[in-house]
Backbone bond lengths (Angstrom), bond angles and torsions (degrees), N, CA, C in turn:
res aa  C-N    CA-C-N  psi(-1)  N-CA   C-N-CA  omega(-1)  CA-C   N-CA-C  phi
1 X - - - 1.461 - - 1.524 108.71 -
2 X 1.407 118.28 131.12 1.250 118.10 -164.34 1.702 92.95 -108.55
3 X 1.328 135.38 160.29 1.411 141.76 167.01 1.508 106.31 -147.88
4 X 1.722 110.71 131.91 1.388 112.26 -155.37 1.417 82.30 -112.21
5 X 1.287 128.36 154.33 1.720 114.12 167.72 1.516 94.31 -143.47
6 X 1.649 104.62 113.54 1.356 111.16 172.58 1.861 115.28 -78.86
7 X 1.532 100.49 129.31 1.958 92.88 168.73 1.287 105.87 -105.31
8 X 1.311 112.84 139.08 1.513 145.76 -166.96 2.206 93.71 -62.90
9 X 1.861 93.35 113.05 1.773 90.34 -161.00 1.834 73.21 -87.50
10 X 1.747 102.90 140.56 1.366 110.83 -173.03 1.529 75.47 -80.55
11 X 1.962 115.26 163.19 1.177 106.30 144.20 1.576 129.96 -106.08
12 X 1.559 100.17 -172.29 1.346 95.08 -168.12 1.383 130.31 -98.73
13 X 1.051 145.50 173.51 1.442 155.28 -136.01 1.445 92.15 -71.46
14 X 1.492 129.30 -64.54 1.456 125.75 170.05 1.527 116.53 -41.25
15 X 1.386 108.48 -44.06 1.900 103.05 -166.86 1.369 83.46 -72.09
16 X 1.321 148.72 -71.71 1.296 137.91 -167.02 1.560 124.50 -25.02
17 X 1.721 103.34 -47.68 1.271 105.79 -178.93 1.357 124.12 -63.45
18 X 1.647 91.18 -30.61 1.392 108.73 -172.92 1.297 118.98 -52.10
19 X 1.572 120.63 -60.92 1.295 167.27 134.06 1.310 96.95 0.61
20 X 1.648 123.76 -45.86 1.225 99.65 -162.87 1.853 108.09 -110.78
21 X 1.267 100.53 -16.05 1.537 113.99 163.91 1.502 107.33 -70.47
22 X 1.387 142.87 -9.48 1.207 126.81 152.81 1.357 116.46 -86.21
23 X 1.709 118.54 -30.85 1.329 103.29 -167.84 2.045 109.73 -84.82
24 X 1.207 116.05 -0.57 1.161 107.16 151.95 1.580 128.76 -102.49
25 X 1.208 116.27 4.26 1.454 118.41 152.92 1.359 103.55 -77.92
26 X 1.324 148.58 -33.69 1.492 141.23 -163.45 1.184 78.64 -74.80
27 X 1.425 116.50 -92.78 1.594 136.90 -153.17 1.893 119.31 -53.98
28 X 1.048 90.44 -13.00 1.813 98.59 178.86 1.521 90.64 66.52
29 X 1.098 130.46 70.33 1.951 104.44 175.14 1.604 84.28 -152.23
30 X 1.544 120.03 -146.63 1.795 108.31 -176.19 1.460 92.32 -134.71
31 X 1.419 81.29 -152.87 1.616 103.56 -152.62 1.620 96.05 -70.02
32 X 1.613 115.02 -35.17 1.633 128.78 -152.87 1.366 81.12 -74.65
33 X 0.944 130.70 -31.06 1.630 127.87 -148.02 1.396 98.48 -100.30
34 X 1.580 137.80 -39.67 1.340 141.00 -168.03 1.477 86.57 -91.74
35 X 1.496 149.78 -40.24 1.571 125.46 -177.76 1.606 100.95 -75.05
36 X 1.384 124.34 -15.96 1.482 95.78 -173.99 1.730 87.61 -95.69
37 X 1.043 149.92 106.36 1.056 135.11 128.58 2.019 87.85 -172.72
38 X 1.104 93.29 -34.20 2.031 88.28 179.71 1.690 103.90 -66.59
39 X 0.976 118.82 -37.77 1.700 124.24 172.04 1.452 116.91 -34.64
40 X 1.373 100.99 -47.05 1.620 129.46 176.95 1.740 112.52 -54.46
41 X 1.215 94.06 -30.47 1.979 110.56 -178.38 1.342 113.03 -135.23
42 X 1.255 125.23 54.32 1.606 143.29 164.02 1.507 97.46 33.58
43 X 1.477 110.35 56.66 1.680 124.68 175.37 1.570 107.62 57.63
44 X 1.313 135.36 41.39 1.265 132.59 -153.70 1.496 99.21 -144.07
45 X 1.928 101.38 101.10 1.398 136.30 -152.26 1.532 102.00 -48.72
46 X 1.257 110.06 -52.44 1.228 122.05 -155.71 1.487 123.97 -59.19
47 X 1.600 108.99 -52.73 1.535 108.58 168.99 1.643 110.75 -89.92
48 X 1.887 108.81 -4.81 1.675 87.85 171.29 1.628 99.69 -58.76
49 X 1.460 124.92 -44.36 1.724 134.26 -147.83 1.790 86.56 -75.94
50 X 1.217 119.13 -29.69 1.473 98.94 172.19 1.210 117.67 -69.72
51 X 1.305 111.52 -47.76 1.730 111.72 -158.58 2.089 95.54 -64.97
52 X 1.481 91.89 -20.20 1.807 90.31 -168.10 1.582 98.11 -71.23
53 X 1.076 139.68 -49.62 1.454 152.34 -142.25 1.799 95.64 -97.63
54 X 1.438 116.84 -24.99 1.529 111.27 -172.34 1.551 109.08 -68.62
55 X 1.425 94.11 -18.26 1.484 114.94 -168.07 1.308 123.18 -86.99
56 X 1.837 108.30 -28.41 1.415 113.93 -134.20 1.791 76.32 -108.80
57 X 1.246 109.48 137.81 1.756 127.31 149.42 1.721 122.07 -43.08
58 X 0.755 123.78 148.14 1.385 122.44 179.73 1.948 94.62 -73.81
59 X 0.923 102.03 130.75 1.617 132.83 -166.64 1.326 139.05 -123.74
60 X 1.472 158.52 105.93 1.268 138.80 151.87 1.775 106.60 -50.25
61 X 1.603 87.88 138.23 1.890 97.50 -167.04 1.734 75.55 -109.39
62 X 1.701 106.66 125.58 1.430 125.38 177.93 1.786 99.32 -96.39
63 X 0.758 123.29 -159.87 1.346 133.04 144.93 1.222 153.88 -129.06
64 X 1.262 100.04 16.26 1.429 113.16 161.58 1.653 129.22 -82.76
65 X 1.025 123.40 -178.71 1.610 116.35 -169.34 1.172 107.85 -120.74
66 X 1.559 108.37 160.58 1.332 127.10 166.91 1.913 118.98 -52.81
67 X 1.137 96.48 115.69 1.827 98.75 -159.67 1.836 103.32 -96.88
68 X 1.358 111.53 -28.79 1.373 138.25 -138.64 2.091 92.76 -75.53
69 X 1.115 120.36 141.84 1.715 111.97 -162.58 1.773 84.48 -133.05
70 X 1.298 111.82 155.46 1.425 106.47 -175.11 1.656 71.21 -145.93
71 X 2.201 76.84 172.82 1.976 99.05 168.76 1.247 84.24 -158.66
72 X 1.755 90.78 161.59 1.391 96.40 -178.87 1.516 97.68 -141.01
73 X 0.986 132.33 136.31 1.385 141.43 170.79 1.610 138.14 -132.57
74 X 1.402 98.07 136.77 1.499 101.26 -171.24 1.743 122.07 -107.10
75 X 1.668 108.96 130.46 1.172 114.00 -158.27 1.624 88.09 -117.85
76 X 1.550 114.58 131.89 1.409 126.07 174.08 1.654 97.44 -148.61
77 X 1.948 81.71 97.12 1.669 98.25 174.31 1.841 99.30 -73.65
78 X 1.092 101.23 -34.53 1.915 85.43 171.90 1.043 110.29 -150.75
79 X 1.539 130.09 -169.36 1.791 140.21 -172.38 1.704 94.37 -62.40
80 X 1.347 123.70 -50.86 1.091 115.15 -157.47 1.737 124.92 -82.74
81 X 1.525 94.89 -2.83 1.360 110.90 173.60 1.137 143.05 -141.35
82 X 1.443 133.76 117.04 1.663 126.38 -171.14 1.720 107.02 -132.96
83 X 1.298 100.99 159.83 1.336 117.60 176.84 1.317 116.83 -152.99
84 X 1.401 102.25 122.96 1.806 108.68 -179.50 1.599 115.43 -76.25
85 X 0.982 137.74 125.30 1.605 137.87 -176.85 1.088 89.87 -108.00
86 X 1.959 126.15 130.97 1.680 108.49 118.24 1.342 122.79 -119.61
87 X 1.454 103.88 168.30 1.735 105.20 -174.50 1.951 102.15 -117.96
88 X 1.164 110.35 145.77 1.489 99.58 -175.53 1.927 93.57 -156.05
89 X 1.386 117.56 134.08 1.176 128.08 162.19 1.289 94.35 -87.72
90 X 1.401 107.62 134.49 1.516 106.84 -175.24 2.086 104.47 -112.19
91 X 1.185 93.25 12.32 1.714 95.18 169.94 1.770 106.43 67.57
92 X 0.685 108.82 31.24 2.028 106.15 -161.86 1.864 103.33 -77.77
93 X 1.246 113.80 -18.35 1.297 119.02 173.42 1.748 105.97 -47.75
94 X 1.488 100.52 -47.24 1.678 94.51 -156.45 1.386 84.32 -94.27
95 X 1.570 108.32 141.44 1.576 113.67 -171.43 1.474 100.92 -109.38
96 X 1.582 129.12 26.57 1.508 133.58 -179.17 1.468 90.08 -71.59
97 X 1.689 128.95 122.61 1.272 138.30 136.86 2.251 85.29 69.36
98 X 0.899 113.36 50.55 1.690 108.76 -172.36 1.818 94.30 -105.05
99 X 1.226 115.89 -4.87 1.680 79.68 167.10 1.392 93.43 -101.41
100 X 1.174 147.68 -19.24 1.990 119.68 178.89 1.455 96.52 -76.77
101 X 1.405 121.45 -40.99 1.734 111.79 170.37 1.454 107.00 -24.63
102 X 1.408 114.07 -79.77 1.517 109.64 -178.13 1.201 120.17 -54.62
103 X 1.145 131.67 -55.17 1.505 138.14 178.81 1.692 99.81 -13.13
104 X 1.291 96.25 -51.22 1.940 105.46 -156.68 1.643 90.87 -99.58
105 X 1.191 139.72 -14.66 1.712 126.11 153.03 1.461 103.36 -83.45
106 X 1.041 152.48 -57.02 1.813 116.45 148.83 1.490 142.95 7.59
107 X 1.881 95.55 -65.41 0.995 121.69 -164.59 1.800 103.99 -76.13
108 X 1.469 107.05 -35.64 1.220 111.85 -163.58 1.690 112.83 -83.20
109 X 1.523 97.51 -21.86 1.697 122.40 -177.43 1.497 95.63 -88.79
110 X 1.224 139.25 4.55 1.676 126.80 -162.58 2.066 79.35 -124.12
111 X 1.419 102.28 -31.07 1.476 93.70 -150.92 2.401 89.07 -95.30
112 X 1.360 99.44 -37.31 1.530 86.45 165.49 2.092 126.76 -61.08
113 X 1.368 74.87 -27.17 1.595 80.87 169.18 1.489 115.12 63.04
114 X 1.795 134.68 2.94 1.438 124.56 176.87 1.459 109.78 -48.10
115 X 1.498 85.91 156.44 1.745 105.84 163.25 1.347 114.63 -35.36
116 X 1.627 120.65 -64.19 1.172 118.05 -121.93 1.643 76.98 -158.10
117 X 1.049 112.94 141.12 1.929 129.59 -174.76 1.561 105.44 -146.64
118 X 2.070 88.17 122.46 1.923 73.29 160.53 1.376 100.69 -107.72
119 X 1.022 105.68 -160.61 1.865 105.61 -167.41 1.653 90.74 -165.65
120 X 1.454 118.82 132.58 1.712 120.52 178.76 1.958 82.77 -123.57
121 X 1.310 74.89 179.53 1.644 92.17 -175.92 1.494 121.40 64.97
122 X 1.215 138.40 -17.74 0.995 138.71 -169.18 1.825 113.03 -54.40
123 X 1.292 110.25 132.07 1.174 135.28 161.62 1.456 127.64 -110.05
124 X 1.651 110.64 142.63 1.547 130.09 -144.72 1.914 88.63 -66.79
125 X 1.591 121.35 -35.97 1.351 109.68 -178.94 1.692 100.61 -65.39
126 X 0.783 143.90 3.20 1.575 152.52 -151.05 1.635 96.91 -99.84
127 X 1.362 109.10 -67.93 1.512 121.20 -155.80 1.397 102.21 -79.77
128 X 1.554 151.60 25.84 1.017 154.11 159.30 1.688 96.18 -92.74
129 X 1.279 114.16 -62.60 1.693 130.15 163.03 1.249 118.28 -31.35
130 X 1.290 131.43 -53.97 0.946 145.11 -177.53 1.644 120.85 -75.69
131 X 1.276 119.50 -47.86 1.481 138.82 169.83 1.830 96.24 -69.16
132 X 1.340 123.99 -33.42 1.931 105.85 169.66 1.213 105.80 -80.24
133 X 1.534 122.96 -29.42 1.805 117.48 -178.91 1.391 114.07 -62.43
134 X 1.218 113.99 -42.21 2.130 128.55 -136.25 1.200 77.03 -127.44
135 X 1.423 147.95 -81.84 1.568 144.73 -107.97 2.007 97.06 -57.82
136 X 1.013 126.55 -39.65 1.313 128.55 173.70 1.659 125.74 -59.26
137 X 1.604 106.62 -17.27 1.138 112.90 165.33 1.739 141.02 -144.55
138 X 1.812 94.97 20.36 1.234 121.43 -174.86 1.767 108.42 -135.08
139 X 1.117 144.83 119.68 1.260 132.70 154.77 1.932 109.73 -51.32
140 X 1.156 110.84 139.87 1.560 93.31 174.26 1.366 119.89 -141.29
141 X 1.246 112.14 110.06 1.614 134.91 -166.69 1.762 99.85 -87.15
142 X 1.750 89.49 116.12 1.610 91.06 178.88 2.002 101.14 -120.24
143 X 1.373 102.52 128.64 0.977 134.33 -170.25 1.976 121.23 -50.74
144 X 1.305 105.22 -65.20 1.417 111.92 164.39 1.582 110.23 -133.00
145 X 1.223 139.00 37.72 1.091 132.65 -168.89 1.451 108.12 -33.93
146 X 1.836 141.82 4.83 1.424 87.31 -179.00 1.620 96.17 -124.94
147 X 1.543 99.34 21.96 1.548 106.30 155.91 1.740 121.84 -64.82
148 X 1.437 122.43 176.78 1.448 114.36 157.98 1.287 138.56 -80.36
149 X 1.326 110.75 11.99 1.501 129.84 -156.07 1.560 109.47 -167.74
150 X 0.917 140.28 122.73 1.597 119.45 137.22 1.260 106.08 -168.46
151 X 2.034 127.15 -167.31 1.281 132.08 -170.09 0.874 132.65 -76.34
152 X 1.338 156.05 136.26 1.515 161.85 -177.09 1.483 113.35 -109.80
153 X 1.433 126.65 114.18 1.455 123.72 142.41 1.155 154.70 -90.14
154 X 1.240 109.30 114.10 2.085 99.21 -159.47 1.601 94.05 -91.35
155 X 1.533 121.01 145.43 1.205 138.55 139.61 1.624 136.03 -104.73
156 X 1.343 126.45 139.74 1.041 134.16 -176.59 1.401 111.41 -78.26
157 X 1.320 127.00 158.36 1.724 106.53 -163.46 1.563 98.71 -90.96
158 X 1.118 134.02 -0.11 1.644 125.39 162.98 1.312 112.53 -65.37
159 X 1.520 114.94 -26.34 1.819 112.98 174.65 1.402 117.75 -78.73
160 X 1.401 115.68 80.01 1.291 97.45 -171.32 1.848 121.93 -66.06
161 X 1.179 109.98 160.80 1.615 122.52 -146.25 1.852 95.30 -105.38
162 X 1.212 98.58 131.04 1.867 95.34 178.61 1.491 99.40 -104.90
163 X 1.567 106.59 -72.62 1.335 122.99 -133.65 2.416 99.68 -132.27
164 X 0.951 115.29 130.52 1.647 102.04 152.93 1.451 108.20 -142.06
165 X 1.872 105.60 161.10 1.150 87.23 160.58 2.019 84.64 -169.60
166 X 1.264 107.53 156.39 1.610 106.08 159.82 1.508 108.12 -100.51
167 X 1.766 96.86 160.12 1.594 99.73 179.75 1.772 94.16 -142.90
168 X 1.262 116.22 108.04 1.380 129.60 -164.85 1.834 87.54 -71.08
169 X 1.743 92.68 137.79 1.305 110.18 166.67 1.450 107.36 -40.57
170 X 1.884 102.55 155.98 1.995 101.41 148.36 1.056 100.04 -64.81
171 X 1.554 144.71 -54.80 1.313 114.73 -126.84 2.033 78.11 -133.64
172 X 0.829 111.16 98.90 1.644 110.92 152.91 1.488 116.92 -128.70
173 X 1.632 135.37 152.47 1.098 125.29 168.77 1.236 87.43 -123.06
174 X 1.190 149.45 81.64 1.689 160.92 153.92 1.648 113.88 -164.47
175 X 0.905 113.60 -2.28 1.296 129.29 171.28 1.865 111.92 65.73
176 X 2.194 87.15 52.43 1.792 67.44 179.48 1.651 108.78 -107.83
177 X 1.413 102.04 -167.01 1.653 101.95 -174.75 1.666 110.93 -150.59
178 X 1.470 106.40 -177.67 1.658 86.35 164.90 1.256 106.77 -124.50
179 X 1.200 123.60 153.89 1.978 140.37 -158.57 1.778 90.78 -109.74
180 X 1.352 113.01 115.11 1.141 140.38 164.76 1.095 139.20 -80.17
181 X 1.504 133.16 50.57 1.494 111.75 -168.19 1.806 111.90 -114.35
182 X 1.321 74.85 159.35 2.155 84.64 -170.37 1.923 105.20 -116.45
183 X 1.336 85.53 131.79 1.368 96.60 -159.34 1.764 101.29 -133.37
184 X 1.230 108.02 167.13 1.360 122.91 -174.89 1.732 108.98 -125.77
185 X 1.503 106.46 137.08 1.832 97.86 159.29 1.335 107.53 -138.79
186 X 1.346 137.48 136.25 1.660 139.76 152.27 2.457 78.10 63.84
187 X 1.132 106.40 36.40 1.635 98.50 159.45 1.383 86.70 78.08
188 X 1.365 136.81 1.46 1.186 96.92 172.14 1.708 126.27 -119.45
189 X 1.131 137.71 129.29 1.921 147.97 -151.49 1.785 74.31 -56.31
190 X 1.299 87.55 157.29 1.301 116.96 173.32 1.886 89.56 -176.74
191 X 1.523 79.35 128.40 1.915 109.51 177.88 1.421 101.47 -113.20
192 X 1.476 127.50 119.66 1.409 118.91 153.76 1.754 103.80 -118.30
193 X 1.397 79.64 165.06 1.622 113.81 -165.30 1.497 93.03 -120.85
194 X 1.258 127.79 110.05 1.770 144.19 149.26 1.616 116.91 -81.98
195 X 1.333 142.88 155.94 0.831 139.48 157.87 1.472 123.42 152.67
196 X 1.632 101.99 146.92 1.633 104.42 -161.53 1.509 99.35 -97.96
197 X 1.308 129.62 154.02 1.673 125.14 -169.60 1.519 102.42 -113.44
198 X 1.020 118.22 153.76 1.577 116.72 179.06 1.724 103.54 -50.58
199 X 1.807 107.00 141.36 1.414 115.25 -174.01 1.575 105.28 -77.22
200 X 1.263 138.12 174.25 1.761 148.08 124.15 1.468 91.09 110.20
201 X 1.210 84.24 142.56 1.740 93.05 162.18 1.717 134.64 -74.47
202 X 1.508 116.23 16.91 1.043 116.09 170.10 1.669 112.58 -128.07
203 X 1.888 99.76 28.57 2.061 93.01 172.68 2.111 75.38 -121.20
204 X 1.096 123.50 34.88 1.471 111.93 159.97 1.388 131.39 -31.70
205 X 1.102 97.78 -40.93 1.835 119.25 -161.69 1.910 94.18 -76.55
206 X 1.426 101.38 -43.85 1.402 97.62 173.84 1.362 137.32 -117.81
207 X 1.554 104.07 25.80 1.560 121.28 139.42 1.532 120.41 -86.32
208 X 0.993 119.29 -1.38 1.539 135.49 -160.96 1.970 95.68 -98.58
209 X 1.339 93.13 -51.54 1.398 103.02 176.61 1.596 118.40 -63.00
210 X 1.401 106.79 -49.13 1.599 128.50 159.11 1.656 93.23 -22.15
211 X 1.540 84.37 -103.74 1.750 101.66 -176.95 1.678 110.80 -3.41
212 X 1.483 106.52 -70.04 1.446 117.12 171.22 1.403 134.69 -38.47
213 X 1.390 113.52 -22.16 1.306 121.66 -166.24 2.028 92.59 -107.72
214 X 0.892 82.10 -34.17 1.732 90.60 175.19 1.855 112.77 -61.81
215 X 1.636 110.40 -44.50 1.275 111.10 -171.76 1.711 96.13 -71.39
216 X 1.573 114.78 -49.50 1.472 100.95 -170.71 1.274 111.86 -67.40
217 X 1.304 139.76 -8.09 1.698 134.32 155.06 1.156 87.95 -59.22
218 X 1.626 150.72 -66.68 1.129 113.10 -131.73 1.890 118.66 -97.08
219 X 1.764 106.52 1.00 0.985 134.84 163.88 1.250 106.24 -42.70
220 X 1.770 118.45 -63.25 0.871 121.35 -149.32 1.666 126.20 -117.11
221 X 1.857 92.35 25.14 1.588 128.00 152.73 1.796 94.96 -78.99
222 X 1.054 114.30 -83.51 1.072 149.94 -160.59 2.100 106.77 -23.23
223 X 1.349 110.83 94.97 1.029 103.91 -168.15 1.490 107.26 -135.69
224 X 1.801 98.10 8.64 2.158 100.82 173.80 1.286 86.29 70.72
225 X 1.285 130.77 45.12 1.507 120.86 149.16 1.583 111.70 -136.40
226 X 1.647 94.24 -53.88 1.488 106.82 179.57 1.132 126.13 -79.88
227 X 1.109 120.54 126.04 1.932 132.63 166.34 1.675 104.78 -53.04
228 X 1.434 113.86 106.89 1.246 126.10 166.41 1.710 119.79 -86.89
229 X 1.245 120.52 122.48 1.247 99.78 178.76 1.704 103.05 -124.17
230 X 1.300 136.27 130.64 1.533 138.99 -146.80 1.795 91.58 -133.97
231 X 1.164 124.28 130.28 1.808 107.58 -160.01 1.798 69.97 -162.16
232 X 1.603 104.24 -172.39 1.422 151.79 148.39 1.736 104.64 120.61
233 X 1.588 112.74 -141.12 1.574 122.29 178.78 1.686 92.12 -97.16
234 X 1.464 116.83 136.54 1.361 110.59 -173.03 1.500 80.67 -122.39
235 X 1.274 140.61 -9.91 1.290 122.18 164.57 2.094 101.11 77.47
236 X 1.040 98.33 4.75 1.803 98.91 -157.44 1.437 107.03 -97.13
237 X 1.406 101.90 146.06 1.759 108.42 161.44 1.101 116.20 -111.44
238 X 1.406 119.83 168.06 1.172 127.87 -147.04 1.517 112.01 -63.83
239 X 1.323 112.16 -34.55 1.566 126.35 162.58 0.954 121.49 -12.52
240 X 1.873 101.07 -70.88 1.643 118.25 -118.15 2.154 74.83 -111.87
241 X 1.280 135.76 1.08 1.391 114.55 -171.21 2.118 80.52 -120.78
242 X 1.599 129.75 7.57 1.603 115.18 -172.20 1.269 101.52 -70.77
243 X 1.684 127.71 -66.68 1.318 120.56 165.18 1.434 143.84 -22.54
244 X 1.415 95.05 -47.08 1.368 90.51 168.16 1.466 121.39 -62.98
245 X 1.120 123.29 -75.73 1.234 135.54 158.32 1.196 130.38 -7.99
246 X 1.744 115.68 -70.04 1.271 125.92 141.46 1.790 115.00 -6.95
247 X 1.480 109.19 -67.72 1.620 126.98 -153.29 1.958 105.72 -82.86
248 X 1.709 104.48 -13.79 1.512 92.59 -174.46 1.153 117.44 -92.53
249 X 1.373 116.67 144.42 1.594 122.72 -174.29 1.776 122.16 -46.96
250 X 0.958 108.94 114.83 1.696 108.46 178.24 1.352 95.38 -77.06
């Protein structure tokens, strides 16, 4: 009895490149977007462009790229408990090539799999998209839907869901706010705070205020029991978030 055993020939630095300069000429999307999904198939075009397209909505392919930067972070107040957060502006304002944009922030939010997601930018054509991608494996709390813009929270169904609500800044001229929801895990409260801060460097004075209204919410979570988690685009420099910070109770 003979047994042949093939090992998987990695390829090399050129086929990769190669690989990935076609799969964003096919797909119209970028480079961030063609290494996370060719990785998945040992740089091997063919079923990355399937697994991309199994996914993707029927679309005009623009040519511009995926702009949108996420993080994801993990908070383990003790041994017995963790929770993955990510936060991602998903760019939804600019409508260049924006439904395969999302298609593949879907794809990338279904395939990171956190607890708990904030999402900025979101638009009302968005959350129909989003509720056929996720709705099977995210609860999804939308913030002001009948603005042109605002925050989204996805939950995983282990987080169980209490309470939401937004509470629009005093002072915004974009109409943003912060998205409130109160949640539970393994019995224990967990409060998050979502929210996008006024954009440009000349509404400072009233992202500064933002910031402020954000720390005294979280003051007044804050009772050494509950897991606070405070996330989204804060739009902020290093300045305009020291005071605050500086001023909250340790």
């Amino acid at each position: 009895m003979i047994f042949v055993f093939l090992q998987e020939v990695e390829p090399s630095d050129a086929e990769c490149e190669e690989a990935m300069k076609k799969f964003v000429q096919i797909t119209k999307t970028d480079e961030a977007c063609a290494h996370f999904f060719l990785q998945d198939f040992n740089w091997q075009l063919q079923p990355a462009l399937e697994q991309f397209f199994s996914y993707a909505p029927e679309a005009e392919f623009g040519s511009n790229s995926t702009k949108a930067s996420s993080q994801i972070v993990v908070s383990k107040p003790d041994k017995d408990f963790s929770l993955t957060v990510m936060s991602w502006n998903i760019d939804g304002l600019d409508e260049t090539n924006l439904a395969i944009r999302f298609t593949a922030v879907c794809y990338i939010i279904s395939k990171i799999a956190a607890d708990v997601v904030f999402l900025q930018e979101m638009t009302p054509d968005l959350v129909s998209q989003i509720r056929k991608n996720l709705s099977g494996e995210y609860s999804i709390l939308v913030a002001t839907p009948n603005l042109p813009y605002f925050t989204v929270v996805l939950l995983k169904p282990l987080i169980e869901f209490i309470s939401h609500k937004a509470i629009p800044y005093r002072r915004s001229g974009m109409g943003r706010s912060m998205q409130l929801v109160e949640t539970s895990l393994h019995g224990r409260k967990i409060m998050l705070l979502n929210t996008h801060l006024e954009s440009m460097k000349e509404h400072s004075d009233i992202r500064i205020t933002q910031i402020q209204e954000c720390f005294e919410q979280l003051v007044e979570w804050d009772d050494g029991k509950t897991v606070i988690i405070f996330g989204g685009d804060l739009n902020a420099r290093d300045s305009e978030v020291r005071n605050p910070i500086k001023n909250y109770p340790k």
